[in-house]
C-alpha positions in Angstrom: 0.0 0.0 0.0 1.3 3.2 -0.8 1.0 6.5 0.8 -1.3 9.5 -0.4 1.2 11.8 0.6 4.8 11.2 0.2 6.2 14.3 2.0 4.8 16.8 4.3 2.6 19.2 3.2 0.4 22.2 4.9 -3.5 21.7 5.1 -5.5 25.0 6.5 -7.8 25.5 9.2 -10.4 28.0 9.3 -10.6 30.5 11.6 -13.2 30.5 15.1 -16.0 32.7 14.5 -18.0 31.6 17.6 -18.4 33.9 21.3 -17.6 34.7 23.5 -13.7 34.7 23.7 -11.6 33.3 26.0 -8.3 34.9 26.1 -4.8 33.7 27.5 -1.2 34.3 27.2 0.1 33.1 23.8 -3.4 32.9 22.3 -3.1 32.0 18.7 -5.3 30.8 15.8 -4.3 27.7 14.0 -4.2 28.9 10.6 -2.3 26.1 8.9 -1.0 23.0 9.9 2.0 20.5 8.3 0.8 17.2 7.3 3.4 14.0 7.9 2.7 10.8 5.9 1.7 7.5 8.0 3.3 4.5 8.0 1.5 0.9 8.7 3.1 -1.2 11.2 0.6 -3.8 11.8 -2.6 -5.1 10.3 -5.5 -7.4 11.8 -8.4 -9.5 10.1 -10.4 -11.8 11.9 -12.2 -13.2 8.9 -8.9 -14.9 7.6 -10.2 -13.7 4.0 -13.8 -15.6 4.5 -16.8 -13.5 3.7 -18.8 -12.3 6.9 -22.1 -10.3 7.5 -21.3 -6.6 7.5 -23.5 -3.6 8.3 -24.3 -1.7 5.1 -21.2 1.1 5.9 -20.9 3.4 2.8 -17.1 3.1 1.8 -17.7 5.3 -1.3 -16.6 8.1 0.2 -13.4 6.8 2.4 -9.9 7.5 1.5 -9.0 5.0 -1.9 -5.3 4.1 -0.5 -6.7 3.0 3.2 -8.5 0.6 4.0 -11.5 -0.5 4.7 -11.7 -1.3 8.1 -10.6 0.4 11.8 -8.1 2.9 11.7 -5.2 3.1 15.0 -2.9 5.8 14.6 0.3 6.1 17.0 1.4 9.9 17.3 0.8 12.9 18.7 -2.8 13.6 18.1 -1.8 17.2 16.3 0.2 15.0 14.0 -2.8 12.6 13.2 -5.2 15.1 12.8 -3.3 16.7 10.3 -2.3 13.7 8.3 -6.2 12.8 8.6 -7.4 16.5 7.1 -4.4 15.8 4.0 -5.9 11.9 3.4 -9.5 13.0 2.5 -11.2 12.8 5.9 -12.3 16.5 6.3 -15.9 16.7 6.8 -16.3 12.9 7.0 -16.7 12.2 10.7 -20.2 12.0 12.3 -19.4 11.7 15.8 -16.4 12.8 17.8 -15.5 11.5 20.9 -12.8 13.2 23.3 -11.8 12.4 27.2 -8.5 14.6 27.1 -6.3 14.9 30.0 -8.1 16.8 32.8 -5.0 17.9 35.3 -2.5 15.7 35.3 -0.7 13.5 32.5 -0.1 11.2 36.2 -3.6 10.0 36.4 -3.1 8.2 32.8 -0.3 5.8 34.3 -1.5 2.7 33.4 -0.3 0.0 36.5 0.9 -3.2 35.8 0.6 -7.1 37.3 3.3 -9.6 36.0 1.3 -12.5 34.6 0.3 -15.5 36.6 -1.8 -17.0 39.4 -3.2 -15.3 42.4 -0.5 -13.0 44.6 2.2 -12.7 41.5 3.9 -9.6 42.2 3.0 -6.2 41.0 4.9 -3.5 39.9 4.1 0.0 38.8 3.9 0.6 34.7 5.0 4.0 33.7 3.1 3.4 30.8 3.5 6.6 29.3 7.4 7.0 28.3 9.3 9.3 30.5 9.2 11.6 27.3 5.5 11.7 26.8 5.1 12.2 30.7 7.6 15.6 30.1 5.2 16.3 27.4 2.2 15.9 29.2 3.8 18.1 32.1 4.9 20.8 29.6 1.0 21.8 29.1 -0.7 22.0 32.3 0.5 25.2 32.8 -2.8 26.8 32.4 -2.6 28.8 29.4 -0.4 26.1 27.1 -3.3 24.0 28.3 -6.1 26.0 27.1 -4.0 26.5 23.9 -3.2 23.1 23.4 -6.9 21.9 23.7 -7.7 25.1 21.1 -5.4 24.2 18.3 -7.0 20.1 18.9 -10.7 21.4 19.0 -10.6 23.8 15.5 -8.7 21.1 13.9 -11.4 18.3 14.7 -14.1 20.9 14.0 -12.8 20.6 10.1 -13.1 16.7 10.3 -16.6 16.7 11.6 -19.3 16.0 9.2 -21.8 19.3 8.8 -24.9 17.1 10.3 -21.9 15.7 12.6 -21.2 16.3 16.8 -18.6 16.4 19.3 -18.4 15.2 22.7 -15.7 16.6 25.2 -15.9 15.1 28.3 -14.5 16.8 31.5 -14.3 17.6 35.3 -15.1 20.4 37.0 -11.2 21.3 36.7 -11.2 22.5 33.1 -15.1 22.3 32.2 -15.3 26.3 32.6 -12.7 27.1 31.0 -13.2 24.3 27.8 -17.3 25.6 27.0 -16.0 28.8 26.5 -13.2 27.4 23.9 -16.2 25.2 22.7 -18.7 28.2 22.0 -15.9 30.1 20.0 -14.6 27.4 18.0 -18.1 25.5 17.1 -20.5 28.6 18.0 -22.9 29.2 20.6 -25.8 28.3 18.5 -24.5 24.7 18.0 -24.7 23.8 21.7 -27.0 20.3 22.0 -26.3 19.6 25.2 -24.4 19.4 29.4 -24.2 15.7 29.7 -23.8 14.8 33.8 -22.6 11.9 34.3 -23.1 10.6 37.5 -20.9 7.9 39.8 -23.2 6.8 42.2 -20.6 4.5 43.5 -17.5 6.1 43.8 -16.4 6.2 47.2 -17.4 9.0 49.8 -15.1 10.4 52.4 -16.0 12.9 55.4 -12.8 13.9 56.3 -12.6 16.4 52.9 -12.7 20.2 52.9 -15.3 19.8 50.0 -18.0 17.8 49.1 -17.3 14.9 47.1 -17.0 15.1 43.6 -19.2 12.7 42.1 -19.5 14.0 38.5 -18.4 14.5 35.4 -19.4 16.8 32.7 -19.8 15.8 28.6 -20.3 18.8 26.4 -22.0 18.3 23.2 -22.2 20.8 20.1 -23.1 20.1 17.0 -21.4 21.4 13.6 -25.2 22.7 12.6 -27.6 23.0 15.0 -30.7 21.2 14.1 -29.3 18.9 11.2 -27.3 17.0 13.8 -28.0 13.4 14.7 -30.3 13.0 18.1 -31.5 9.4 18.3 -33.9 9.7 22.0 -33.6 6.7 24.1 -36.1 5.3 26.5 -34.9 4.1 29.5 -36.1 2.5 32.4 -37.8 5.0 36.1 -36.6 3.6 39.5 -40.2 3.9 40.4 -43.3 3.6 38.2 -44.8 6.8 37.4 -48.0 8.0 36.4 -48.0 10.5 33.6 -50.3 12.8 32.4 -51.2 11.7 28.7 -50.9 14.4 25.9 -52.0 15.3 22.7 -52.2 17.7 19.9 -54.7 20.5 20.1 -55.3 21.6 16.6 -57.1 25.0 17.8 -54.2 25.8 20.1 -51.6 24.3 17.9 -49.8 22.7 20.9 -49.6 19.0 23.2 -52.0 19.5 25.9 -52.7 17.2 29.1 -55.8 14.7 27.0 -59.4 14.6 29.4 -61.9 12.4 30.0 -65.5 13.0 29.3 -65.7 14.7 32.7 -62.7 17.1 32.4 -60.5 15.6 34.4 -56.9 14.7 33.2 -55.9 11.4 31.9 -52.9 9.4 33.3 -51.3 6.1 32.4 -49.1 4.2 34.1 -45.1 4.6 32.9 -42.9 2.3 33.7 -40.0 4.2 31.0 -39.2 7.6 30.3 -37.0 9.4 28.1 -33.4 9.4 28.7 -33.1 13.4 29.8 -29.3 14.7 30.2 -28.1 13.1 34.0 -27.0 9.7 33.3 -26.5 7.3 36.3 -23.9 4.6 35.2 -21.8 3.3 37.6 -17.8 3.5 37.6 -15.6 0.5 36.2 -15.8 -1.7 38.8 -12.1 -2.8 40.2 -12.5 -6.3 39.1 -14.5 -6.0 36.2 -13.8 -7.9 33.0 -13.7 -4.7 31.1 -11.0 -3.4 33.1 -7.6 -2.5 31.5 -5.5 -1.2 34.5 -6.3 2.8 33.1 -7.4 4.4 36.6 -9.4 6.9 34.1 -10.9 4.2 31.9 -14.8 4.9 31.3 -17.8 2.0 31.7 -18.4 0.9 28.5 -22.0 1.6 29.0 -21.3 5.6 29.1 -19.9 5.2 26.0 -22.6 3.1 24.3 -24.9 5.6 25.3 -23.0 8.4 23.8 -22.5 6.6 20.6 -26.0 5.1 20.1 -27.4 8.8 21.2 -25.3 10.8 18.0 -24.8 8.5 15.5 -25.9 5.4 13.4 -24.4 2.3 12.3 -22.2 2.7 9.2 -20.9 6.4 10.8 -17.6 7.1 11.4 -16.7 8.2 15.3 -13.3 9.4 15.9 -11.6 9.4 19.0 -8.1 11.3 19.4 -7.5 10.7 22.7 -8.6 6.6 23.3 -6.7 5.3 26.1 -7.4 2.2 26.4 -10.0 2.0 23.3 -13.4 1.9 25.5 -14.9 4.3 22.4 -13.5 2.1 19.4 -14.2 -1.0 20.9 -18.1 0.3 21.7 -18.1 1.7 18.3 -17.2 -1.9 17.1 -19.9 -2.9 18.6 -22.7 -1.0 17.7 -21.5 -1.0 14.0 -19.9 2.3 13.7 -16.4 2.5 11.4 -14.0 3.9 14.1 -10.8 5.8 14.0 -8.4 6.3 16.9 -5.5 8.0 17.9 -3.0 8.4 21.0 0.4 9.7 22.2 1.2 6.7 24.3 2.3 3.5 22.4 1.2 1.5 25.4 -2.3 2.4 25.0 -2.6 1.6 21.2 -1.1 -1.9 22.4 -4.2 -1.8 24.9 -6.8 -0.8 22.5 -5.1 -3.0 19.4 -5.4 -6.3 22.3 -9.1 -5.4 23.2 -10.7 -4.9 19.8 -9.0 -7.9 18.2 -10.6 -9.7 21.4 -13.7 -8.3 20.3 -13.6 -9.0 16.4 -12.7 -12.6 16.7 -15.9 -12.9 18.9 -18.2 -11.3 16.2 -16.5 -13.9 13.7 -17.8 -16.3 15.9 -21.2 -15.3 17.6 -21.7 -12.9 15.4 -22.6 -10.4 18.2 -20.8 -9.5 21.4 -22.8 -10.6 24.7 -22.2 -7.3 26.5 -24.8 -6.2 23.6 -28.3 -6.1 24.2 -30.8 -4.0 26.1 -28.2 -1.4 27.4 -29.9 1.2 27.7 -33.6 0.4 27.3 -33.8 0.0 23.3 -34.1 -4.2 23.1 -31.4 -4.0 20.3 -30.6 -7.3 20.8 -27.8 -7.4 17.8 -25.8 -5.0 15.8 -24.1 -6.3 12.4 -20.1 -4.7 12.6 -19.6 -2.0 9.7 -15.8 -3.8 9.6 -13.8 -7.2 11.0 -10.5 -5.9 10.1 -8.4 -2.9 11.0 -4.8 -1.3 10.9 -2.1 0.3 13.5 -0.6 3.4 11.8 2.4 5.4 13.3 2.3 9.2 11.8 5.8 11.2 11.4 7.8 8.5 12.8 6.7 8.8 15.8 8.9 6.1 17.7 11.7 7.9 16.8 10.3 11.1 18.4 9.9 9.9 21.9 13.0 7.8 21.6 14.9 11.6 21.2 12.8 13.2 23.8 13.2 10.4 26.1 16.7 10.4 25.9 16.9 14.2 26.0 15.0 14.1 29.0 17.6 11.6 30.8 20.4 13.4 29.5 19.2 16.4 31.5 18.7 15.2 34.3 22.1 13.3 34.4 23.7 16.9 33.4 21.6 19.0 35.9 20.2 20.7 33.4 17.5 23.1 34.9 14.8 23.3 31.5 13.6 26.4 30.0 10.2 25.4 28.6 9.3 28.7 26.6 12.9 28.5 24.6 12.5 27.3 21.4 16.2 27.0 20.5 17.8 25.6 24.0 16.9 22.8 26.4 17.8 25.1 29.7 20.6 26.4 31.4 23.7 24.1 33.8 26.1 26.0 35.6 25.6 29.3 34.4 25.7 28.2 30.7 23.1 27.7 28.0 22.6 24.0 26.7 21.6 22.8 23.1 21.3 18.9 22.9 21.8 17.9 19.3 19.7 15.0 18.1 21.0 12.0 19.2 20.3 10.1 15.5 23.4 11.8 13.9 26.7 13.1 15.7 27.5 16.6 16.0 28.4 18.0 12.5 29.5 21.7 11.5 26.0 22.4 10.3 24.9 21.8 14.1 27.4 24.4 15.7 26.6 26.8 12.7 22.5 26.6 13.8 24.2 27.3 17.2 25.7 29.9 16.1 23.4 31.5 14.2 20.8 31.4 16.9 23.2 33.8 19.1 23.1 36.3 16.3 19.6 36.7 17.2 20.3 37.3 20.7 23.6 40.4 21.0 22.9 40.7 24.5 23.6 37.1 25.3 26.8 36.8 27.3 26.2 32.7 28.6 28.8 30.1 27.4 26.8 27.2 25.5 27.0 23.1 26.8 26.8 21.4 23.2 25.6 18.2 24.3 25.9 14.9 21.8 26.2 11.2 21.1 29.7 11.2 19.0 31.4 13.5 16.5 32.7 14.2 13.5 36.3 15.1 13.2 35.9 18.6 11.4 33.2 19.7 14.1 36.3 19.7 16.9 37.9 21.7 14.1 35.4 24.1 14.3 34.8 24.4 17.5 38.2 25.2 17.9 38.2 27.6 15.9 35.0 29.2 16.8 36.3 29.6 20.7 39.7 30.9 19.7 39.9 34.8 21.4 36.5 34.5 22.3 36.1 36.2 25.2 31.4 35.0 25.8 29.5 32.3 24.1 32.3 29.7 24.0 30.9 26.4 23.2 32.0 23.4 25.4 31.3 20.1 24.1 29.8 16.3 26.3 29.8 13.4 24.6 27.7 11.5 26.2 29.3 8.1 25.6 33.0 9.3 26.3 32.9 12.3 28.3 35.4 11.4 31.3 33.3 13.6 34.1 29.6 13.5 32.0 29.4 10.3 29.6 28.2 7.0 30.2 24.4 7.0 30.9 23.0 6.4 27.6 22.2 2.7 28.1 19.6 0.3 27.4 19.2 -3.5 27.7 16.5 -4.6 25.2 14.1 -7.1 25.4 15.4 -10.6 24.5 14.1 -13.8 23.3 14.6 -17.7 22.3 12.3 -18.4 19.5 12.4 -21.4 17.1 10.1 -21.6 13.6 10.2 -24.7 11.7 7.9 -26.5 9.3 7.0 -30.3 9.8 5.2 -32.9 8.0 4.8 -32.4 3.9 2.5 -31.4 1.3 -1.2 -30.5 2.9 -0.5 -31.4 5.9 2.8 -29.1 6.7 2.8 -27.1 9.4 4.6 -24.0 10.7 6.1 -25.2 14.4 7.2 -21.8 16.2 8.0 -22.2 20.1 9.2 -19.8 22.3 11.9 -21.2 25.0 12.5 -17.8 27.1 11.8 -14.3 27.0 14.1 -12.0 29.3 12.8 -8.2 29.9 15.9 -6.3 31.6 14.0 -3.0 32.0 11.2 -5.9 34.0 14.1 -7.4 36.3 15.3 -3.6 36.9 12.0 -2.6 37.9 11.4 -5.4 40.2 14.4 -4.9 41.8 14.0 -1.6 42.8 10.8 -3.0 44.9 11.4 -3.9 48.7 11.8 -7.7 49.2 11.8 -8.6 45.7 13.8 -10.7 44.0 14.7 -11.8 40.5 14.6 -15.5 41.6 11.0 -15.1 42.1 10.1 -14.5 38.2 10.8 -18.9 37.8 8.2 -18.9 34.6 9.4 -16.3 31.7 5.9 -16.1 30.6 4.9 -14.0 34.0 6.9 -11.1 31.9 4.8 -11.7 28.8 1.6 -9.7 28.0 0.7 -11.6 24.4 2.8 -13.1 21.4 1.8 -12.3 17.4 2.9 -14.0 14.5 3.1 -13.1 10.8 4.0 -16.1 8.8 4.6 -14.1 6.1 6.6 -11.2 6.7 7.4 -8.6 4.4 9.5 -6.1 6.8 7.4 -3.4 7.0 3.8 -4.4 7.9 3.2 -6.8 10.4 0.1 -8.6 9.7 -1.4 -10.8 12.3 -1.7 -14.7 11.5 -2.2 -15.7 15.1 -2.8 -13.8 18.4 -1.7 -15.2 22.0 -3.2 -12.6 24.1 -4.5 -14.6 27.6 -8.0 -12.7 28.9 -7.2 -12.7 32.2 -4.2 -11.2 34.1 -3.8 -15.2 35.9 -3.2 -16.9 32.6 -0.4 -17.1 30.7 0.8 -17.3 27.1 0.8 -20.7 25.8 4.5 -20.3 24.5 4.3 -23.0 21.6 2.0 -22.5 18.3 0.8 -24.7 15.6 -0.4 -22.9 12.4 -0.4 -24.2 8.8 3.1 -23.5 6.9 3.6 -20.9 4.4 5.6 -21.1 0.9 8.9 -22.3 1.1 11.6 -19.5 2.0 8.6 -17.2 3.7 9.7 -14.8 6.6 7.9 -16.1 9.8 8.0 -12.9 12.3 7.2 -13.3 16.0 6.3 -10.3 18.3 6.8 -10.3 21.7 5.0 -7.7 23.8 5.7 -7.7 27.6 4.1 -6.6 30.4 5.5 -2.9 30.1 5.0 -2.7 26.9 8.1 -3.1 25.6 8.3 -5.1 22.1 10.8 -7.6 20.2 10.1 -8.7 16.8 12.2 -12.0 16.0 12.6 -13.4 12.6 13.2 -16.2 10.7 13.1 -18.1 7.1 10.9 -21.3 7.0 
């Protein structure tokens, strides 16, 4: 499959017309935005290429080179919203889902449990990167938050269909603030609906200076008031009711209370209502099946009710911020196409897991049994709009957190103190400015001239400069020598970080290793494709563990505790994983079964194994059958 863009390219956004204004330091519009192309790095299909019943989705008018199916994209959701606009999806989305970060990028820390039985250790999962956690700090400052969600909301706003809707959903820590961004990007006019969803069993505590918070808000606008979709659920009173009945008076031109022959008003017994805008729906309860170790996860039934509410089957509902995929996988469900999107490579492994789950069972059953009379409607089943679905990563984005993971460990190994609203340098050590060069290349003369150049801009800049760097070349010590010659301010004073006698040595990482065998048996029809795996060993794991009180790596005596599923592509090209067979145990107490029979591909095929384990770390291991 090839690309529809092969370089980066700007897409325009239109301008917020809407009030009131909300108004904070750095306020800008997003007038333009550069589009990356996406690379695939996995595919899934739970037919196995035999025909299933679909739901009647219209696929005229999706995006020729992608296709047809679910749509994961690994990036920063700027990124993918960009690369979405640029790949024919502006104006194409019906319902937009968003749960962003309320206060802190800590509450999306997913926590981990090493496979196996009952009282197998536990260990904490920083399952967003240390990069991605510095990015997620960077923006709570209040007004890079506000701009952050500002530049996210008018970008969605050109992906939503016109008779499309968006639903933000939100505490009482940013709800304020976020209406206000929501009336001036999608207009005043467009607002359906406050959505309060209440958590009648979250746990109360009289010791607070506040009452509880029990709450949360959903916002809803529409992109056109009135042409939007509203599909009005009945659900079931705690009590049964007697209502007045009603009907239209063609003199008044209105519903009236209906009367009997005697005047008086006519009731009937009602034992539904319609669903109004306070939802009671429980939290995810600790030990529920559902539950993905996301202390923020939503109950899938909040979700169902959102979707079924502002959309029908065959739509398309986007979600930019999934988490753990509670949206997509409901969307699955209910026969929506989905697309999703996150920073966090640990939740698109999370999602990925739960919706191939969830695809292999509507191969099977041909619905899910969570599906049913959820919320009042007797829909007892829901065809899917798609059985198949693929894991894109936009602008490399691997390689990204890679650098600002490691530039975030080199700082702290350096003391560097960072100076978030620089552009140009990382902070300040020692009374000197530092620049970290990007650790994919060594420090060239084109580097130092940038360096240079950037202290042009600045004449009353007195600092020396720490050039910080992983190797380089021999003309840059040239330069740099030359540069600092009779220079009395701005002299530039290299680290290597590999080599540097006082500085150097921290960039180190012990990967994830594995023993895996592939091998064909038997002949003709009756071949098969033999792949076992003998060990798995997960240093970053054993590090972790260590660091616990009383734990030791003795204890880990099965290497499959580590392991959090196994994939195999028996024929691998390279560059797209495609999944042949999935190990992915459903409950945190079982394990991987470690050896896999599946019929054997052509002679001389690739066989790929992926190894994901319990933090999230992967190993792909190949070999020629």
């Amino acid at each position: 499959m090839t690309d529809n863009i092969k370089k980066p390219k700007d897409v325009t956004v239109a301008k917020a017309k809407g009030r009131p204004m909300l108004t904070w330091v750095g306020k800008k519009p997003l007038a333009r935005v550069r589009a990356y192309p996406a690379q695939a790095i996995e595919r899934f299909d739970a037919t196995a290429g035999k025909p299933m019943p679909l739901q009647e989705a219209t696929w005229t008018d999706w995006p020729k080179d992608l296709p047809q199916g679910g749509l994961l994209y690994h990036g920063d959701n700027k990124d993918v919203l960009a690369h979405l606009l640029a790949n024919g999806f502006r104006g194409k989305v019906k319902l937009i889902y968003i749960d962003p970060p309320f206060d802190s990028g800590a509450d999306y820390v997913r926590k981990v449990q090493l496979r196996g039985a009952k009282g197998t250790v536990k260990i904490d999962g920083e399952d967003y990167t240390l990069g991605e956690q510095v990015q997620y700090s960077d923006i709570w400052a209040n007004d890079n938050y506000l701009q952050f969600m500002y530049e996210r909301l008018l970008m969605l706003r050109e992906l939503l269909d016109e008779n499309g809707s968006i639903a933000l959903h939100c505490d009482f820590s940013k709800g304020h603030y976020l209406r206000l961004i929501l009336d001036e990007v999608f207009g005043e006019k467009n607002f359906v609906n406050d959505i309060t969803w209440y958590y009648e069993n979250k746990p109360q505590f009289g010791f607070m200076k506040h009452l509880p918070h029990d709450h949360d808000l959903i916002f809803v606008y529409a992109k056109n008031f009135g042409g939007h979709c509203l599909n009005h659920q009945q659900v079931p009173v705690k009590e049964v009711q007697q209502q007045a009945v009603v009907a239209w008076d063609p003199v008044l031109k209105k519903r009236i209370a209906k009367r009997d022959e005697n005047g008086d008003i006519v009731y009937e017994t009602r034992e539904e209502k319609y669903m109004g805008s306070v939802w009671t729906i429980p939290l995810v309860h600790p030990i529920a099946t559902e539950r993905t170790g996301y202390p923020t996860q939503k109950p899938e039934p909040l979700l169902e009710r959102i979707v079924k509410v502002f959309s029908e089957p065959g739509d398309v509902v986007l979600d930019c911020f999934c988490g753990s995929g509670t949206s997509l996988s409901v969307s699955q469900s209910l026969g929506r196409r989905w697309i999703g999107c996150d920073i966090n490579k640990g939740a698109i492994q999370t999602t990925a897991k739960r919706v191939q789950e969830l695809m292999r069972g509507q191969t099977t059953a041909g619905v899910t049994s969570r599906q049913g009379d959820l919320i009042g409607t007797a829909e007892t089943s829901q065809k899917p709009s798609q059985l198949a679905f693929a894991t894109y990563r936009v602008n490399d984005y691997d390689l990204q957190i890679q650098h600002n993971e490691a530039v975030e460990l080199a700082c702290q190994h350096l003391g560097v103190t960072r100076t978030r609203t620089d552009s140009f340098f990382e902070g300040t050590q020692g009374g000197r400015l530092v620049k970290i060069v990007p650790f994919n290349h060594p420090l060239t003369p084109l580097d130092l001239e940038a360096v240079r150049n950037e202290l042009k801009t600045r004449p009353t800049e007195e600092r020396d400069v720490m050039v910080v760097c992983l190797g380089w070349q021999h003309d840059a010590r040239a330069w740099v020598e030359t540069y600092n010659r009779n220079r009395p301010v701005n002299k530039l004073h290299v680290v290597e970080l590999r080599t540097d006698r006082k500085l150097g040595g921290i960039i180190k990482h012990e990967p994830l290793t594995a023993q895996v065998s592939a091998k064909r048996t038997g002949e003709g029809a009756d071949a098969l494709l033999v792949v076992e795996v003998q060990d798995v060993v997960s240093p970053t794991i054993m590090q972790r563990l260590n660091l616990e009180q009383g734990v030791f790596r003795a204890q880990i005596t099965d290497w499959r505790a580590v392991v959090d599923c196994i994939l195999i592509d028996t024929q691998y090209d390279g560059q797209v994983f495609n999944v042949a067979l999935a190990d992915v145990p459903e409950r945190k107490q079982d394990l991987v079964n470690g050896r896999y029979e599946l019929p054997a591909p052509l002679a001389g095929s690739t066989v790929a194994v992926k190894i994901i384990d319990m933090l999230g770390e992967e190993l792909i291991t190949t070999a020629q059958v």
